[in-house]
C-alpha positions, 0 to 999 in steps of 0.5 A: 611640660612636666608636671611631677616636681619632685621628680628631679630634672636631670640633664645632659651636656654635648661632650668635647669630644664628641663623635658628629653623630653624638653631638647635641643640635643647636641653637644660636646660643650654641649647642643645646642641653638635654634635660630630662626626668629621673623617671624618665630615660633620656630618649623621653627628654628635650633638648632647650638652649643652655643659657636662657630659661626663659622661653621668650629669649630662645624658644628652642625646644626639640623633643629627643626622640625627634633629634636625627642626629645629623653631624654639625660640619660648622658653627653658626654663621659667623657674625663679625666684631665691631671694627675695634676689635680688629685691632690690639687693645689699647692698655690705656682704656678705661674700665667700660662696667662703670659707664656701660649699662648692666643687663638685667636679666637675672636667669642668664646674663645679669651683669653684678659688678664687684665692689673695689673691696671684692675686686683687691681681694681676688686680686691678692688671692691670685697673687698669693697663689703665684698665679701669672696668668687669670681667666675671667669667666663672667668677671669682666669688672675684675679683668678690667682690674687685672689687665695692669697687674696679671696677664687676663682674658675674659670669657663673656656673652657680652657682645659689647667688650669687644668694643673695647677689648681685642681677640687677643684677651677677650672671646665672646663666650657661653659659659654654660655649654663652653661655646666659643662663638668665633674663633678661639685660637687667641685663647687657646694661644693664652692657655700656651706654655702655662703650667697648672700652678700658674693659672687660675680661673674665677667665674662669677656666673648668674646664680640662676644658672644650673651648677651642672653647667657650670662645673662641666665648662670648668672641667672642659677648660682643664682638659683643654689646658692641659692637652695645649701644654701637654700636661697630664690630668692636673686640676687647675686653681678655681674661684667659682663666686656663688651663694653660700645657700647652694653650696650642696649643688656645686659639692655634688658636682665638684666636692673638691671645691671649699667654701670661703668666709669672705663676702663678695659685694657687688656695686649694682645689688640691693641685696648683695652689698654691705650698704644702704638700708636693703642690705641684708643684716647679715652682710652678702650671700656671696661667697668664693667656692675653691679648690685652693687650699684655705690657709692660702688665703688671706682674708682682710682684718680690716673688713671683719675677719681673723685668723682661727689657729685651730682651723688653720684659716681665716674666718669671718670674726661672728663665724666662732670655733667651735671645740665638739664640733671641731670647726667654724661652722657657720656660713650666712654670717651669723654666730651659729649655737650648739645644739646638744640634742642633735650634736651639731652647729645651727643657725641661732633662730632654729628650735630642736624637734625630738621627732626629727631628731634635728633643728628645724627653722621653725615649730610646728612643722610637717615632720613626715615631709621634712624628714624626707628632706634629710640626709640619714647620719647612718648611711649618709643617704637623703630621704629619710632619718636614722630611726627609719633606716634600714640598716638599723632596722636590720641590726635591731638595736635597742637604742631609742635615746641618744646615740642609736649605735651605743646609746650614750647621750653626749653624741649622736652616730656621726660622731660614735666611736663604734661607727667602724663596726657597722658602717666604713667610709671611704673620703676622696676630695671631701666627698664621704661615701659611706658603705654599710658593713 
């Protein structure tokens, strides 16, 4: 379909508000995405379901420019729940995710399950925060944790809760276009009458699912909430589980969200737990993105973390301060190093290459191409480093040692006390922007 891999996949979601002649077609997942290519307009692009990338599970595809836009009146044909469902939950019923088996498939609805240790932790966390009320998206292990301590819905595309859960606490839900495939006024009556510090929502979607996706649903139920209960443009309390390796990709879109040190394990994961010999030596990828202040949580002492009075949090007890850099750098679970030559925290195994002025994961490496991976310490822009960036170019300094701004050797430019006079940066929700003077 497109062969240029470097040409970025853009794509584009169905807005909640959209007029019938702007609205996306639709598959039986719900409404569809447009994707398209960064060198493409939009009208060039397809439109392909939003939860499966796998064509052999919904081989939607419609070019754009064949899409007439015709108004979508109704949704599909609505199919009736189980005959359980009908009927209020019983708050006796066991937890269904220790006997159900879990779907398996990775690039849209497999089911990894948290660990008892992850399961208190979230709970504690929500407490902490004065949370009453909890929407569990992809999480249905913890609902099931939640449903006798914190009032709690679950949004899942598994059919088979509804089983065991009645419409006043569960919807069959597509996380990645925000479909409700029934009715979703027993959520919409969840969502009364709850003030934006009483509500928090934590989602555990698949990793292969686009963060694009993902942010503009958790967006979509924030406006949502607030036009319910009449509130103004208030952020709502986000736990958003995913590996600290895409930690950019959920930046990019919500740079409001911070990441935790805790490890979230799951039960039913080789890889992702802290048992059996396929672990991973340095423990679980996974970690909690939010936009909760981090000196609100409270990481367990027992499990390996501490408190770093300097940064005002909790930490993973390998993840060591660091005083010129001013932070706990660290993010997969190792003791990072200092690097005096690039001025930063790195993993412990990289080596420093004077040509690309950073640490890199190995020797030997194509600069050219890697340098084109980087984001420039200048202008804060990807695709190039600071020997190369035409605003130094510009200025024609002499500087070709240490800091290319003043010189010195004991920092480099992101840290310069003379950055004010050539470049000025603008920071809202921990996104940097930086504009060139």
């Amino acid at each position: 379909m497109f062969d240029n891999k470097s040409d970025k996949l853009l794509l584009e979601t169905e807005e909640d508000d959209a007029a019938p002649e702007d609205q996306h077609p639709r598959c039986e997942h719900g409404p569809t995405v447009l994707f398209y290519r960064q060198s493409q307009p939009p009208g060039q692009g397809y439109y392909a379901c939003s939860a499966h990338r796998d064509s052999k599970l919904c081989n939607y595809y419609l070019p754009a420019d064949q899409w007439k836009g015709q108004p979508c009146k109704t949704q599909l044909p609505r199919q009736d729940y189980p005959l359980p469902s009908r009927k209020a939950t019983s708050p006796t019923i066991p937890d269904p995710t220790l006997s159900l088996t879990a779907l398996s498939q990775d690039k849209v609805n497999a089911q990894y399950f948290f660990d008892e240790a992850a399961l208190n932790f979230l709970t504690n966390q929500c407490e902490n925060i004065g949370a009453s009320k909890v929407i569990c998206m992809g999480a249905p292990r913890l609902h099931f944790h939640l449903r006798h301590k914190l009032q709690s819905f679950l949004l899942d595309l598994d059919e088979r809760f509804a089983e065991y859960l009645g419409p006043e606490e569960f919807c069959l839900y597509n996380m990645c276009n925000n479909h409700f495939f029934y009715d979703r006024k027993p959520f919409e009556q969840f969502l009364e009458g709850t003030s934006s510090d009483q509500l928090v929502i934590v989602t555990d979607p698949p990793f292969g699912c686009r963060t694009e996706l993902i942010s503009h649903t958790l967006r979509s139920l924030r406006r949502l909430h607030n036009q319910i209960n009449r509130l103004p443009s208030t952020p709502l309390s986000i736990f958003w589980i995913y590996p600290y390796y895409s930690a950019n990709h959920i930046r990019q879109e919500m740079p409001e969200l911070e990441m935790c040190d805790y490890r979230i394990n799951y039960t039913n994961h080789l890889r992702y737990t802290n048992v059996g010999k396929q672990s991973r030596f340095c423990g679980s990828p996974v970690r909690l993105f939010t936009n909760v202040p981090l000196r609100l949580l409270r990481l367990p002492l027992e499990e390996g973390y501490k408190y770093c009075h300097k940064c005002n949090c909790y930490t993973a007890k390998e993840n060591l301060h660091c005083n010129l850099c001013e932070k706990c750098p660290s993010v997969n679970g190792q003791t990072y190093k200092h690097c005096e030559s690039c001025d930063a925290c790195v993993k412990p195994n990289y080596v420093h290459c004077s040509n690309c002025r950073r640490c890199t994961q190995k020797e030997g490496h194509n600069c050219s191409f890697y340098q084109t991976k980087q984001h420039c310490w200048l202008c804060g822009q990807k695709g190039h480093i600071e020997t190369k960036c035409s605003n130094l170019l510009k200025r024609k300094t002499n500087y070709t040692k240490g800091c290319l701004l003043c010189g010195k050797r004991n920092h480099r430019e992101k840290r310069c006390s003379v950055r004010s006079k050539y470049f000025k940066e603008y920071c809202f929700m921990n996104e940097t922007t930086i504009q060139c003077l």
